[in-house]
Structures are given as structure tokens and as C-alpha cells.
Short mmCIF file of the C-alpha atoms (twelve columns), coordinates in Angstrom:
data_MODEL
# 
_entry.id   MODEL 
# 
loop_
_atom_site.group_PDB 
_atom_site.id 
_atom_site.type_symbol 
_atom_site.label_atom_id 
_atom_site.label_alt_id 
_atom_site.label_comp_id 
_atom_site.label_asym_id 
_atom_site.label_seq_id 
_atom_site.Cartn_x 
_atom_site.Cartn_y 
_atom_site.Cartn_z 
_atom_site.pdbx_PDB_model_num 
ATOM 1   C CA . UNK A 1   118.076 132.247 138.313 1 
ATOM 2   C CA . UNK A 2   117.510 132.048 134.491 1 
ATOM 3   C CA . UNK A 3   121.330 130.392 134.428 1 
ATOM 4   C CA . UNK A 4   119.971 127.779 136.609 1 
ATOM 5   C CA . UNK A 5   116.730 127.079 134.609 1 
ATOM 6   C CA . UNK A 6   118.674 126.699 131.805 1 
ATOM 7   C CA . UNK A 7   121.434 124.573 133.390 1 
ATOM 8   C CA . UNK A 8   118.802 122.160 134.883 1 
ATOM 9   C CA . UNK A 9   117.026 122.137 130.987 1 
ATOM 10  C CA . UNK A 10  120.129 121.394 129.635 1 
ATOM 11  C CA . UNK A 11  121.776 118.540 132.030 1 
ATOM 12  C CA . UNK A 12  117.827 116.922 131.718 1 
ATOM 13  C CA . UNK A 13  118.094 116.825 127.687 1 
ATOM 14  C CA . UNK A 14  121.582 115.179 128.167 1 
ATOM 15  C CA . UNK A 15  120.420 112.838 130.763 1 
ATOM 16  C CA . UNK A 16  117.569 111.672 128.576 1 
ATOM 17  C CA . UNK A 17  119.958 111.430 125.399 1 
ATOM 18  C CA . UNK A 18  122.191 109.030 127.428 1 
ATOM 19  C CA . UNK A 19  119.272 106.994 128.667 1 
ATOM 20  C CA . UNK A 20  118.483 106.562 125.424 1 
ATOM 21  C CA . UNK A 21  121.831 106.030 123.382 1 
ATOM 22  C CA . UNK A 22  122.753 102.994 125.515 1 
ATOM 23  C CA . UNK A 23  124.232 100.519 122.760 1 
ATOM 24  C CA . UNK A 24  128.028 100.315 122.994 1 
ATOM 25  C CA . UNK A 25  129.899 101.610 120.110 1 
ATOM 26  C CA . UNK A 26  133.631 101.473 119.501 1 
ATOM 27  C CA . UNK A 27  134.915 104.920 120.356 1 
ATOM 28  C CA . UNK A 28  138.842 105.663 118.820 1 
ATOM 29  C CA . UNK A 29  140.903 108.640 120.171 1 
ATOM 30  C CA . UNK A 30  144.358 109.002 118.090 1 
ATOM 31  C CA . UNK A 31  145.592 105.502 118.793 1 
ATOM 32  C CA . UNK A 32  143.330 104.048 122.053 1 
ATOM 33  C CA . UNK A 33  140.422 102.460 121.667 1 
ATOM 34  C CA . UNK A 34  137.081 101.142 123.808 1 
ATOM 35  C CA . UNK A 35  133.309 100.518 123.876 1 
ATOM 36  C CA . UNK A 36  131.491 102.910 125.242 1 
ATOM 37  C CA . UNK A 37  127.866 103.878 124.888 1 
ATOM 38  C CA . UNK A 38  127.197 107.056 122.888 1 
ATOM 39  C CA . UNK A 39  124.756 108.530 125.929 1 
ATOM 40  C CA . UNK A 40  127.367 108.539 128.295 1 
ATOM 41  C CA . UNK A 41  129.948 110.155 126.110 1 
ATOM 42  C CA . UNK A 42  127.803 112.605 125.337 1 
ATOM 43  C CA . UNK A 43  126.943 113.440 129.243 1 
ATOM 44  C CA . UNK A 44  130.749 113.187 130.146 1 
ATOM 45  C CA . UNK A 45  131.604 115.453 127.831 1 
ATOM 46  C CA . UNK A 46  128.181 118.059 129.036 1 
ATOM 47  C CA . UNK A 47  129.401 117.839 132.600 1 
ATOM 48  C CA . UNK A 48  133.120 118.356 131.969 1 
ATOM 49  C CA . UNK A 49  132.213 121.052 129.766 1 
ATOM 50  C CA . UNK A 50  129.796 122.301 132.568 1 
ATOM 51  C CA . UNK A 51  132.852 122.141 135.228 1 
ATOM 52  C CA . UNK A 52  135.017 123.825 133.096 1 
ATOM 53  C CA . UNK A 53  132.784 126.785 132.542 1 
ATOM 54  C CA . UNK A 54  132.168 126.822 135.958 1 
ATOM 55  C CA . UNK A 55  136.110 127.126 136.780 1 
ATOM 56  C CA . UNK A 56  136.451 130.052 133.708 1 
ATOM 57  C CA . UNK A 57  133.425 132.081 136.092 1 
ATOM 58  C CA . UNK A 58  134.881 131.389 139.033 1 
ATOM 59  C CA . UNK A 59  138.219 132.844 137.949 1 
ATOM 60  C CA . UNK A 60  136.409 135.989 136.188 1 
ATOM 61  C CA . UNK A 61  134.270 136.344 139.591 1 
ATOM 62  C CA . UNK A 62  137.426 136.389 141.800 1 
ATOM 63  C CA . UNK A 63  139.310 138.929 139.463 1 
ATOM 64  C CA . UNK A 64  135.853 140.894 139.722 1 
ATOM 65  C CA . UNK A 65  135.830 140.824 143.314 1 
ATOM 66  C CA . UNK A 66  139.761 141.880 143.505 1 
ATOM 67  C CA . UNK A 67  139.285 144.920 141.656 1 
ATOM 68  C CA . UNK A 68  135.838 145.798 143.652 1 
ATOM 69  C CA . UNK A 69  138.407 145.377 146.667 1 
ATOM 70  C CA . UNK A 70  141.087 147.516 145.232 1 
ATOM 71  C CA . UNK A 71  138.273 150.253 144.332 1 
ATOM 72  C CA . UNK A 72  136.557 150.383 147.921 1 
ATOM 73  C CA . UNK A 73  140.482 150.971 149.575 1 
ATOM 74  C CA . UNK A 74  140.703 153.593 146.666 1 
ATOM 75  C CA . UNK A 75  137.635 155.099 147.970 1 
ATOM 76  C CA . UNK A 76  138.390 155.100 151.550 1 
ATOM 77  C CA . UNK A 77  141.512 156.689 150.990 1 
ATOM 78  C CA . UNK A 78  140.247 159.503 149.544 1 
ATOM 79  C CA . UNK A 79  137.465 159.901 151.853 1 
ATOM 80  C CA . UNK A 80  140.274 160.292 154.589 1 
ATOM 81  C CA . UNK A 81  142.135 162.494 152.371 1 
ATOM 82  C CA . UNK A 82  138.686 164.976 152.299 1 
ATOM 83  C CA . UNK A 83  138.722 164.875 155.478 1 
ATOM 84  C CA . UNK A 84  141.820 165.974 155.599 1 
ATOM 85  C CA . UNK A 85  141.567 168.564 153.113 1 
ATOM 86  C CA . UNK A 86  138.159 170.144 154.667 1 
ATOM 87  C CA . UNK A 87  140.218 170.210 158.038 1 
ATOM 88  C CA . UNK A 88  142.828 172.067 156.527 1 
ATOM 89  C CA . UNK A 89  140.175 174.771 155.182 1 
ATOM 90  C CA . UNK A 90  138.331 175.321 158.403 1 
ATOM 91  C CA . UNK A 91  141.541 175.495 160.153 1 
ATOM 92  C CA . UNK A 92  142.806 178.292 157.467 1 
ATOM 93  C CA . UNK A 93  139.258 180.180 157.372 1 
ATOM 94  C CA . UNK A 94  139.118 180.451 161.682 1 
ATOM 95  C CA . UNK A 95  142.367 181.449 163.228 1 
ATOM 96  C CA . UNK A 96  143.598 179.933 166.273 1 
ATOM 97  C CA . UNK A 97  141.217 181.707 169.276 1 
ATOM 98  C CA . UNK A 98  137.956 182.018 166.938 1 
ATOM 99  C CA . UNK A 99  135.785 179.230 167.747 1 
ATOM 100 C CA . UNK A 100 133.652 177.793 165.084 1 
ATOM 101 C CA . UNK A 101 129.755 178.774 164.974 1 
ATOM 102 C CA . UNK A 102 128.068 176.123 166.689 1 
ATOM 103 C CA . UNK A 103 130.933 175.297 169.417 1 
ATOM 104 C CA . UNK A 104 131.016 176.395 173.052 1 
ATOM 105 C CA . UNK A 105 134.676 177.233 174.269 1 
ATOM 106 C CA . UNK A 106 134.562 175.436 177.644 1 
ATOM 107 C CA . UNK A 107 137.522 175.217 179.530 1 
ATOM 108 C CA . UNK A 108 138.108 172.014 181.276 1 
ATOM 109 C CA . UNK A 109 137.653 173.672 184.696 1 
ATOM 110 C CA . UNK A 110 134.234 174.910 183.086 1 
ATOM 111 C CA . UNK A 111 133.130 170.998 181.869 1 
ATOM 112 C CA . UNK A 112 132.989 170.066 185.633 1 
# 
């Protein structure tokens, strides 16, 4: 929110510098030339500059949100694996015939 406050204070001081700078002046770059108003060079080069930071934090959020991925499928793996593990320790601690406290030993004629 305080990003966009200061995006919409910023793009409002540039819009008022244009509307004020509107005399054309010549404007060289290496060897090309025009006339262009100061204002609106300065707001061309505030909203690519604004585009282009935009792209940069889109490119850091998606490399953010990759390794979130990558961590969650980390996680769930070893939650299985846990599972694993503390079904591997219950079946070690109760033999085969000893049923575990808690569990009824109904055979299937029995459920009916």
C-alpha cells in the first residue's frame, strides 16, 4: 500500500513537471536529433523507468515463488517420509498378533 502511495505521488509530480515544461527544446542523442518538450522527456523516461522496475520485481517475485514451490514439495516429502518412519516404529514396538491400544480386532465375519 505505501508502494502505491508513493507511486501515485511520484507519477503526479512528473505529470505536473511535464504540464509545465511544455516549450520544445532541441534534444541530441550521439548523432540524432529532435524537438521535444522537456516535460515529456522527463515523464517518458519516469514511466519507462517505472516499467522497468516493475519487470526487475516481477522476475524477483517469480524466482520467490519458485523456491516457496520447491520448499512446500520439500516439506511434503518429508511429511510422507514421517509417516513412514512412525509406521515403521509402531510396527517394530507391536508384533504381528498384538493389536494396538485403542483398536478392536474384528474379524470381517465379526463387522457384519
Amino acid at each position: 500500500m505505501l508502494r502505491l502511495l508513493i507511486l501515485v505521488i511520484l507519477l503526479a509530480v512528473l505529470i505536473v513537471f511535464a504540464l509545465s515544461n511544455t516549450d520544445l527544446e532541441p534534444i541530441w542523442l550521439v548523432s540524432f536529433g529532435w524537438h521535444l518538450s522537456i516535460g515529456t522527456l522527463v515523464l517518458g523516461v519516469g514511466v519507462i523507468t517505472l516499467l522497468l522496475g516493475f519487470l526487475i520485481g516481477l522476475i524477483g517475485d517469480m524466482q520467490q515463488r519458485s523456491r516457496a514451490r520447491r520448499a512446500e514439495q520439500h516439506v511434503r516429502t518429508l511429511e510422507s517420509q514421517l509417516v513412514e518412519l512412525h509406521q515403521r516404529l509402531d510396527r517394530f514396538q507391536n508384533p504381528a498378533g498384538t493389536p494396538l491400544p485403542g483398536t478392536s480386532t474384528l474379524t470381517p465375519e465379526q463387522k457384519v
